[in-house]
N, C-alpha and C positions, 0 to 999 in steps of 0.2 A: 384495578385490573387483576384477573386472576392469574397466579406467577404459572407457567408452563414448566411441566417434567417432563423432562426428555426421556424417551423409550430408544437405547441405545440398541439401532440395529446393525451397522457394522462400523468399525476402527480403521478409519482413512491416513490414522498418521501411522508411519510417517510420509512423510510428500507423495502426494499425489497430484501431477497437472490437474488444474485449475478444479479441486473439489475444496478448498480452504473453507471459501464460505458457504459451500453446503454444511461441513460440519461446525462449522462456528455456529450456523444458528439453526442445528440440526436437534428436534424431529420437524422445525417449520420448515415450509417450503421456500424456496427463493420468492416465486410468484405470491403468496401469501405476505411475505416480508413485506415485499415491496409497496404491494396494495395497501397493509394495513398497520407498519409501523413504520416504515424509511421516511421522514421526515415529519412524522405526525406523532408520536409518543412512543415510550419507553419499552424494550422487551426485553424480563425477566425468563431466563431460561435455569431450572434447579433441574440439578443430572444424577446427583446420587453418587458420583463415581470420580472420585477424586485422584486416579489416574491420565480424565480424560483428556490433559492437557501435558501428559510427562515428558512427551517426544517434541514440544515445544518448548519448553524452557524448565530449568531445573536449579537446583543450589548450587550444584557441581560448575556449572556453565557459567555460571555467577560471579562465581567465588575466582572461576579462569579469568572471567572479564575484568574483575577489578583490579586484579591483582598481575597480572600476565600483560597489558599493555597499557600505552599511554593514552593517559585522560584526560580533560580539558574542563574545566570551568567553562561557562554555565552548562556545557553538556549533562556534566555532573554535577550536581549539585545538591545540599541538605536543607529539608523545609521544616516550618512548624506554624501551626498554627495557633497554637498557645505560649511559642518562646520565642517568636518574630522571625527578623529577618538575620542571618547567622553572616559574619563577614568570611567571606572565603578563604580570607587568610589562615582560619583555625586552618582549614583542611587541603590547603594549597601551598603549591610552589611557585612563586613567580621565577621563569625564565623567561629573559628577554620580552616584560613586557608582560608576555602572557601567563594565566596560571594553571598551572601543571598540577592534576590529582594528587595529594599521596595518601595512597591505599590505605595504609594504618590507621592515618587519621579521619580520613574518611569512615571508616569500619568503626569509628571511635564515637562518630555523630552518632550514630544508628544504635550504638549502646546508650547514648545522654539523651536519648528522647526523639531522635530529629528522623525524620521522613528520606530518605535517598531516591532519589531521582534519576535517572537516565534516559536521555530523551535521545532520539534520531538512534535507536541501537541497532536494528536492521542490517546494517551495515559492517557488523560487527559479529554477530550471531549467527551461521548460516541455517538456526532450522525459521527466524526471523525476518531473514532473506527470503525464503522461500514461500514464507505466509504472504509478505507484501507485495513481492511480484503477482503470487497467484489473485489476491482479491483485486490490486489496480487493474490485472486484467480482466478479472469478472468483469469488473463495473465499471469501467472505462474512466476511472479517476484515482489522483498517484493518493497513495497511501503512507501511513508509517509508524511505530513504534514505539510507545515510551514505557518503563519498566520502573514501579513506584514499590517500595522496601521501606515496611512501615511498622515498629515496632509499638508492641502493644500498649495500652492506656494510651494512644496519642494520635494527633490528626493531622496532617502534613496541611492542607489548603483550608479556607474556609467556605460556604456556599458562595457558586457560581454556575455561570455556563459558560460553554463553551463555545467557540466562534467555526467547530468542525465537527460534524458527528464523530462519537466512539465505540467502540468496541470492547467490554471489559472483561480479559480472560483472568480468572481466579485462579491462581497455581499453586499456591501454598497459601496454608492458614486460615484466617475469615475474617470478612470487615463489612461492616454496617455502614448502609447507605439511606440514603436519603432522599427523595424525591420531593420537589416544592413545586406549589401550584400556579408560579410563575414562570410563564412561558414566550418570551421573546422569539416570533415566528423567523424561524431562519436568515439568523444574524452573519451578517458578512463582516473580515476581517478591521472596518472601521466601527462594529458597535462590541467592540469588547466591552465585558461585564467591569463595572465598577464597585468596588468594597465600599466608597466614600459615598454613593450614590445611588448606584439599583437596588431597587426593594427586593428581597429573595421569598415572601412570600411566608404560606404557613406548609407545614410537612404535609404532604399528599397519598404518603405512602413511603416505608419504613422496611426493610430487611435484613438478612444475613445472606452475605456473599460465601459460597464456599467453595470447595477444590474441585475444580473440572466446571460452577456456575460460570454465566454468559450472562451480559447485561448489556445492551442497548441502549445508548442516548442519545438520542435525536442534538442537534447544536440550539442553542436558546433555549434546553431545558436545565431549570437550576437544582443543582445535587451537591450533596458534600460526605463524605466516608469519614470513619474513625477506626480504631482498634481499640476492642477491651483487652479481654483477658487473653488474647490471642496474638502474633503480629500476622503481618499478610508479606504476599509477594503477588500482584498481579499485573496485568499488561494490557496500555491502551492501545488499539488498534486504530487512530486517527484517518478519517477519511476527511482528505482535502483536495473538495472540488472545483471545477468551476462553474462559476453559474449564468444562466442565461444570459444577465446582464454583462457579464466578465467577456463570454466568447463573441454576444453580439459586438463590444466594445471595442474587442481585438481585432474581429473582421473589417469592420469600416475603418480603423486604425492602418489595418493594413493596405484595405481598400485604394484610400487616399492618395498615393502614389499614382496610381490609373483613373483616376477621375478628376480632373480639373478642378471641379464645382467645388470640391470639400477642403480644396487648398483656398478659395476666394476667402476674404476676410470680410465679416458684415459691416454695412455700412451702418454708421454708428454715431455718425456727426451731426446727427437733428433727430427730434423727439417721436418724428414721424417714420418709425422703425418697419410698421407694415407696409408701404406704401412704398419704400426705400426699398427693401428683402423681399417683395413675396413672388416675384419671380425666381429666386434662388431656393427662395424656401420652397417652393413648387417641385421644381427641379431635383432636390435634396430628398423630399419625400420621396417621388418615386424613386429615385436610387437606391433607397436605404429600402422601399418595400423590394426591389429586384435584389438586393444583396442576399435582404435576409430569404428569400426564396433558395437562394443557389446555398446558405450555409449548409443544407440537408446534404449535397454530396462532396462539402471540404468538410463535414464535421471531423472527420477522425484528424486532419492535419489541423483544424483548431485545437482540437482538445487534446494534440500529441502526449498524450500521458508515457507512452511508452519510452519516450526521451530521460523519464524518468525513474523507469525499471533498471535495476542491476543486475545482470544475467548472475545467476546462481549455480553455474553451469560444472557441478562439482567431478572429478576424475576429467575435467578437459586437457589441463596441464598432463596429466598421464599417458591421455593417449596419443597428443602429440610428442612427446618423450619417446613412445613405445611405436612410433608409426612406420620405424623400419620392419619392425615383424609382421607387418600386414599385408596377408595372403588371400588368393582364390578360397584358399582350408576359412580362412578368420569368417567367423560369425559375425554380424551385424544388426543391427538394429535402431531406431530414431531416438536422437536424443532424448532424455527422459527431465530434463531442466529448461531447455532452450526450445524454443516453439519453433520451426520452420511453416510457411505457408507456401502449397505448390498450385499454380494459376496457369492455366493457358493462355497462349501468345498467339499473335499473328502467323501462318503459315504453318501451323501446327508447333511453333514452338514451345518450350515451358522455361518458366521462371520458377525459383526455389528463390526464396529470401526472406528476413524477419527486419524488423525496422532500421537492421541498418548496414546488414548487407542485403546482394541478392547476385544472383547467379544465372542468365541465362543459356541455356543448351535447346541443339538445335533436335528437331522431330523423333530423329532416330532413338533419344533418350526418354522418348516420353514412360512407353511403358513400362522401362526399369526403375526411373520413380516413380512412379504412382506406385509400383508396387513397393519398392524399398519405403518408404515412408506410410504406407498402410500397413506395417509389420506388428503385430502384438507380442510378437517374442521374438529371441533371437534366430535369425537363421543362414545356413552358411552361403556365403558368397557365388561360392559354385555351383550350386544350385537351384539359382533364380534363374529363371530363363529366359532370356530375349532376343534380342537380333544383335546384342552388340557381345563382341567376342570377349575374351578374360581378359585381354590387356585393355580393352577398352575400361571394360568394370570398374577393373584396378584405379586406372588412372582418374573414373569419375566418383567413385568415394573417396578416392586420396582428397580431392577436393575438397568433401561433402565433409569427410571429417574434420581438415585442418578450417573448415568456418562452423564446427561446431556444432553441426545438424544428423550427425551420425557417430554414432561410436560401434567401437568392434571389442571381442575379445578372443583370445585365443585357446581352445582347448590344449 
């Protein structure tokens, strides 16, 4: 495969609504992507520019997370794949049962050889927070983060795949990868890779990862990284989806409750099973072909990813603090973390809501949102015009802001 250079034409970090995975796999196209690598083989992106990841994650951030709050085994945890399996006791505390980081010792693996690991950190990081929300809602599947810290001459894992595609941002250092020509087509969560058992193949293709690279891998393709002379820091971007078989599974799972037929139990007492079932099986078939028709308009409530996002919703807690000084004067503008969607209603009315609130208002408010929420910049309150008087206004942002779809600030 020929590795792609990126031609960097403009710097989206830090946060921008939903452009994350434009620039992750920027100069490709999303449409491009998805045609001719998202589940089909691996893409190499070399950028040249080893800033291009610095408003994502850093040492400094690092060095706060390990040190600055409490950690947990196996969240964290030290690999190797030349010195085994490490018991957590070197670098742990048990409290109550469970083991509790200690930072020192932890920082101590990472000088004896051993790989650090941090997995689910999103949670933890908010410029990570805000990478993960924006791609699960790209692409309509929950996502997440894990942060490998890998000092030089050594290899935390040995060849495998993976059971999720990844994402690999390079932030510091450089580590050599591996590509193998053994390719398990889109393994689900019961064919994990086996070290005692799957064959990993011969090397297919061989590189250096560096600061600001982007690397792609499809799930069932088998890869494994090292460090020479260098160590690394970089970050899996794990997408975990679901799949056809999963949502169709779910639907008639859920199904079942409103249709009699799928609670019957087959008859099963003599060897003559067709002749026994094939009215139900009849019956069963068309059901399940009328289900899967209708999944097309419950998809988004099968595939609720969004139950999954954690609003990142940064300066919220402020402006609820500060929401006494909110005037006709205060400027405004739509939250710039937290998505609102505005829908018309019956009767001319509008809905505002995002997956887990919603707010309906009645005609007369229509076109002070539509405009308030079409705003690119901030603008002042008192001079939006509409039909509804200043204390109306007032009273309908006080709303808009205490559920998070509006902020203000004050000159």
């Amino acid at each position: 495969m020929n590795h792609k250079k990126a031609i960097i034409l403009k710097k989206l970090w830090p946060y921008k609504k939903y452009q994350m995975l434009h620039q992750i796999i920027h100069p490709l196209s999303v449409e491009d992507f998805f045609s001719k690598y998202f589940e089909k083989q691996y893409l190499l992106i070399k950028r040249n520019d080893k800033d291009y990841f610095k408003d994502v994650l850093n040492v400094d951030s690092l060095d706060q997370l390990i040190f600055s709050s409490s950690n947990y085994y196996p969240t964290f945890k030290a690999v190797s794949h030349s010195k085994g399996k490490l018991d957590p006791a070197k670098y742990c505390t048990n409290v109550n049962g469970g083991y509790v980081i200690d930072s020192s010792q932890f920082v101590k693996c990472y000088q004896e050889g051993y790989t650090l690991v941090l997995s689910d950190i999103q949670n933890k990081i908010l410029s990570l927070r805000n990478l993960t929300n924006d791609v699960t809602k790209a692409l309509g599947h929950r996502t997440g983060t894990n942060i490998y810290i890998t000092p030089k001459d050594s290899q935390g894992f040995p060849a495998h795949y993976d059971t999720h595609d990844v994402f690999v941002l390079q932030i510091s250092g450089t580590k050599k990868w591996r590509i193998y020509d053994v390719f398990e087509e889109l393994p689900n969560g019961e064919m994990k890779f086996d070290n005692n058992f799957s064959d990993t193949g011969n090397v297919l293709d061989e590189f250096l990862l560096e600061e600001g690279d982007m690397l792609y891998i499809p799930r069932g393709m088998v890869h494994d990284a090292n460090c020479d002379d260098d160590s690394s820091i970089h970050i899996t971007l794990g997408l975990f989806g679901k799949s056809w078989g999963e949502i169709i599974s779910e639907y008639i799972s859920e199904s079942t409750q409103f249709h009699k037929i799928l609670r019957k139990y087959p008859k099963l007492y003599n060897s003559d099973f067709d002749s026994l079932n094939s009215e139900d099986i009849s019956e069963i078939a068309d059901l399940i072909s009328n289900l899967i028709v209708n999944i097309k308009s419950d998809f988004k409530k099968l595939n609720n990813f969004e139950e999954h996002v954690r609003p990142a919703n940064l300066g919220f807690f402020k402006q609820i603090y500060s929401l006494d000084s909110f005037n006709s004067s205060s400027f405004i503008y739509p939250s710039k973390m937290e998505k609102f969607n505005v829908i018309d209603k019956e009767n001319g009315a509008i809905s505002v809501h995002n997956s887990k609130i919603q707010l309906t208002l009645p005609a007369p408010c229509k076109e002070f949102i539509q405009e308030v929420f079409s705003l690119t910049e901030p603008k002042q309150l008192s001079a939006i015009d509409c039909i509804l008087d200043d204390d109306s206004k007032l009273q309908l942002v006080r709303q808009l802001i205490n559920m998070g779809g509006i902020q203000f600030e004050n000159n």
